[in-house]
N, C-alpha and C positions, 0 to 999 in steps of 0.2 A: 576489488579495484575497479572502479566502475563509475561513468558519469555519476548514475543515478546515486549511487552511494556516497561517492565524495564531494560531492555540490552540496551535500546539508551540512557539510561541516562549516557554509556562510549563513545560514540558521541556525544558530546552538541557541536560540528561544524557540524555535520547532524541533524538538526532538523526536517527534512522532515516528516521522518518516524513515530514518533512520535504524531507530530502536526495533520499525515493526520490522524493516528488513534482516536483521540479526533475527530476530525471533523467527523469521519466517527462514531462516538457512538453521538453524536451532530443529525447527520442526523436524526439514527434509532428512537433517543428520537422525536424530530420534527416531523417524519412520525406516531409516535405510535399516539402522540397527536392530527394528523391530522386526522388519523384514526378513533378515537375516537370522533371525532366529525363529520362524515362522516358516520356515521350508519344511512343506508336505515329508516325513510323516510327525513332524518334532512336535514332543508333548509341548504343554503351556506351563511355563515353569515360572518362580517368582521373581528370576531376573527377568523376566520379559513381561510381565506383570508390569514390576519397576517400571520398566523401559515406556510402556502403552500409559502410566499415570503420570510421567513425568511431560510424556508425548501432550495427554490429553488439558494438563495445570501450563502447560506452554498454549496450546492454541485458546486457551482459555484467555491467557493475558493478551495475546496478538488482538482477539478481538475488540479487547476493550483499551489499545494501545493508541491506534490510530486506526480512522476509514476503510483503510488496506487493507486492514487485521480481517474484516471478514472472509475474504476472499481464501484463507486458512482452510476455513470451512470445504471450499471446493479444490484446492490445490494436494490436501492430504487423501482424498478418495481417489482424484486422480494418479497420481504417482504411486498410492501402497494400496488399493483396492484388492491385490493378487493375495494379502495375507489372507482375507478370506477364505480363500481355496484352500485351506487348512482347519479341516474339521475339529479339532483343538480346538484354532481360537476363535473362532468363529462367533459360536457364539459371546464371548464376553467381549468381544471389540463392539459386537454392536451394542449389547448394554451399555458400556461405555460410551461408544459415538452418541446414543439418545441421552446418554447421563450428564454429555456436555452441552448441551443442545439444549436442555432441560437448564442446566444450572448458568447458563448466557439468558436464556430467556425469565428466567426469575431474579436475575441479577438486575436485567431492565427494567419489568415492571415493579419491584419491591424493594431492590437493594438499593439499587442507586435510588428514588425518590426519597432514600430516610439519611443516606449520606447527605444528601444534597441541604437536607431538610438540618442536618446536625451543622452542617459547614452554616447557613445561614439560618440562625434561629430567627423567627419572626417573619419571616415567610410565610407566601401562600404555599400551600401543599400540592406540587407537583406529581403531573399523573404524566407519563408517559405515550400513553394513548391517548390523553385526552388534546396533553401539545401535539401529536403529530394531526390529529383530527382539525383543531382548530388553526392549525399552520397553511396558511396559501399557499407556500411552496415546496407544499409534503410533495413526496411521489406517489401520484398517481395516473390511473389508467390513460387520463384523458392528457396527462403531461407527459406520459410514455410515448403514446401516437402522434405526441406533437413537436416531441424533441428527439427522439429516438428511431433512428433511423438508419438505412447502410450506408450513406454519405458520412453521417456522423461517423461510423463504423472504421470506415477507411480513411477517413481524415485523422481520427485518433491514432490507429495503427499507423499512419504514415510518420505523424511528428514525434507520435514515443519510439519509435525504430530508431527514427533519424537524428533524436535525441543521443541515443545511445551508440549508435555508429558510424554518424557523417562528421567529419573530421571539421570541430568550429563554423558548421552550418553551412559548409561547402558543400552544394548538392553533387556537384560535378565528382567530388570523391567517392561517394558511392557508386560510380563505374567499375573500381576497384572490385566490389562485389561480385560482378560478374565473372571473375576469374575465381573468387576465394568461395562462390555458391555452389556451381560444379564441382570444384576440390572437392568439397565438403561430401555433396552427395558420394562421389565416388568412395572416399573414405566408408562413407555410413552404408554405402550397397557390399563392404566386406566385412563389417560386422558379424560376431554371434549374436542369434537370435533375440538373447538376454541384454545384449548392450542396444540389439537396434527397438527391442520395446522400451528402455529407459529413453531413448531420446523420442521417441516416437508422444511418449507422456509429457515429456519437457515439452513438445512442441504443442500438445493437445492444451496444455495449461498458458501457456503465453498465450493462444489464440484465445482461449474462455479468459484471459484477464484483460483482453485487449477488449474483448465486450463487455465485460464487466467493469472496467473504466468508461467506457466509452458509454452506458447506461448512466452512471453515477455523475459522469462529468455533463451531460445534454437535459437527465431530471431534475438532478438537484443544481447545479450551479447555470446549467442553461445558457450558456454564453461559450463560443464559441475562442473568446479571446483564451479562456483558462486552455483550452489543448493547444493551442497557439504559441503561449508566451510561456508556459510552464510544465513541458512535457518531461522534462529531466525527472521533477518534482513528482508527478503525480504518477511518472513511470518510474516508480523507484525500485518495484521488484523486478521491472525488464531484468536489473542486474541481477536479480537469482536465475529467472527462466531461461535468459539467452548462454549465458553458459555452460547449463547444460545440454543445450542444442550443440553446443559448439565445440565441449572442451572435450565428449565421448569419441566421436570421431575422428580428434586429432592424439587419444593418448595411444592409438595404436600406430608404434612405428614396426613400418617391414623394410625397410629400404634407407640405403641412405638418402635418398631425392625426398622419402616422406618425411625422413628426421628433421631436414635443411627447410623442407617447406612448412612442415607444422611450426617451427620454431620464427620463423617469418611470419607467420599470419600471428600467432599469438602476439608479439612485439610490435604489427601492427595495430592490432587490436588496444591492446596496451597502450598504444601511442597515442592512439584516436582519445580516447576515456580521459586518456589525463590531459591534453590539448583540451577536453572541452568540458573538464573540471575548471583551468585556469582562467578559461572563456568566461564561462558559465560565472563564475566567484566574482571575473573585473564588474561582467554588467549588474548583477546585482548590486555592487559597492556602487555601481557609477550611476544608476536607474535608479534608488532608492537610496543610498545612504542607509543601509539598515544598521550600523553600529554609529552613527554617528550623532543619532539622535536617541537611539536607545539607553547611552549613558546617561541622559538627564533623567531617565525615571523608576524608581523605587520601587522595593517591592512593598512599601507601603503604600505609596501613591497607586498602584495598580488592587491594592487589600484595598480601601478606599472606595475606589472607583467601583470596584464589586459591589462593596457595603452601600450604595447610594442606586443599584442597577435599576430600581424602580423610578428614579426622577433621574429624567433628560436635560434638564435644568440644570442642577446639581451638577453632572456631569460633565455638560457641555463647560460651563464654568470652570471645572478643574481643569478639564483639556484644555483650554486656551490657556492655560499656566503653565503648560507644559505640552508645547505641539512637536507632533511629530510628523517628520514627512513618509514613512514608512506605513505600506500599505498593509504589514502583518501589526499595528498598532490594537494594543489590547484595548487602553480605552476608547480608541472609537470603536470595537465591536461592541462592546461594554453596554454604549451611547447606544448605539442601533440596537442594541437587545430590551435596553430601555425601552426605545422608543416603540419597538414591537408590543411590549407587555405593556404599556402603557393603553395603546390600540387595542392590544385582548381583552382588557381591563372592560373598556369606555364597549365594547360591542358587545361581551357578557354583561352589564348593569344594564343596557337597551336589550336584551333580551328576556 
């Protein structure tokens, strides 16, 4: 119950976001449970077996779900890294960790170029490495040093926060925090050991995803408007991370003053999310009309529009048959992708 999560429900043509978020609370469930049966001295049995294959065919599809999906990769060593310390499994979680690791990266170079290659027969033959080499706006070194920075850093971290917990964009609400940050620590300084390393990880992993967003959003998209105008969106596992910062140190009550008070922050909390679900739903309706141009177009007109992705022409043609004011518009990226491979085309023949 969460901005992040319930703002996609005014993109149901982006399901990405979404879908990776289930899958990535899917993960943490399958790692707890692997967990739990991975306490020093427990043999490796074949329900735990189960459990680490089912773990491992989930972050497997996270990656290749949406963008987010990789971050999987670092989110799971964070939070269950302790199983190791169980000479048992030890060894076969890491054949496994390299086994997935292994079948993601031959999924890139060789899987997907023959899918791709089947979905459009007549095709050039895509290579993987060869687009991200020949792509201007791959990531690299020199666009790391020059987008990627601790301004970026804390600017990202400020608007996915505040995304997620300034009530409809009201800065002045987050004063409130000052009273529910204290609580909190107090609560988390009488923890056992075991719950205060669980949120200690929670917190370890929103801060590595607030830089791993904040890398992804300044190399690759390089525009400062995308953390600006679409934090909700691109901070969609805030809503996995921040709850468990949040929710271990209020499920202990000792007192009646701590039952009345946990039970008010969460209903705040709750309040805030869905205030700025409703927020979040009007300006998209009222900023783009994203359903109200999308009923005019097909999912043939959009099979088309694919089948034509080499001529600009072509394309542009269709589109004017069918305009859309919406900025997630498949055939204009269609058109721009055109219009890319067309430039790739014309600079490999001059080469």
């Amino acid at each position: 119950f969460s901005t992040g999560y319930l703002s996609h429900l005014t993109l149901l043509c982006n399901p990405g976001k979404p879908l990776m978020t289930t899958l990535m609370c899917a993960c943490l469930y399958l790692g707890a449970k692997l967990r739990a049966a991975a306490r020093p001295p427990a043999p490796l049995t074949w329900r735990a077996v189960a459990i680490a294959a089912l773990l491992a065919l989930t972050v497997y599809a996270a990656v290749f779900t949406d963008g987010e999906g990789v971050f999987t990769l670092v989110a799971i060593p964070v939070f269950f890294s302790g199983i190791l310390r169980n000479r048992n499994f030890r060894p076969f979680m890491v054949g496994l960790s390299l086994a997935v690791v292994l079948l993601i990266a031959a999924t890139l170079l060789y899987g997907a170029p023959r899918l791709i290659a089947l979905a459009s027969p007549g095709s050039p033959e895509i290579s993987i490495i060869g687009e991200t080499r020949d792509d201007p706006d791959a990531p690299s070194l020199r666009r790391i040093r020059e987008w990627y920075n601790p301004r970026y850093v804390i600017l990202t971290a400020r608007n996915l926060l505040s995304s997620q917990s300034v009530f409809r964009g009201r800065r002045w609400t987050a004063l409130i925090y000052l009273l529910i940050v204290p609580y909190l620590i107090g609560r988390y300084a009488g923890l056992d050991d075991e719950k205060k390393n669980i949120v200690r990880r929670g917190f370890a992993a929103l801060i590595l995803f607030i830089m791993f967003q904040s890398l992804g959003m300044a190399v690759a998209l390089h525009q400062e408007g995308h953390i600006l105008e679409f934090p909700f969106y691109y901070g969609a596992l805030l809503s996995v991370f921040l709850p468990v910062i949040v929710a271990v140190p209020l499920a202990s009550e000792e007192s009646r003053f701590s039952v009345a008070a946990n039970r008010i922050i969460v209903c705040f909390i709750a309040l805030v999310m869905a205030a700025n679900f409703i927020h979040i739903n009007r300006e998209i309706r009222n900023m783009y009309g994203a359903f109200s141009d999308f009923g005019h177009l097909e999912r043939s007109v959009a099979v088309k529009a694919f089948s034509l992705r080499d001529s600009p022409a072509a394309i542009a043609e269709l589109r004017a048959r069918f305009p859309l004011r919406s900025p997630w518009s498949y055939i204009q990226e269609i058109e721009v992708t055109a219009r890319e491979n067309l430039r790739r085309d014309l600079i490999r023949g001059v080469r």
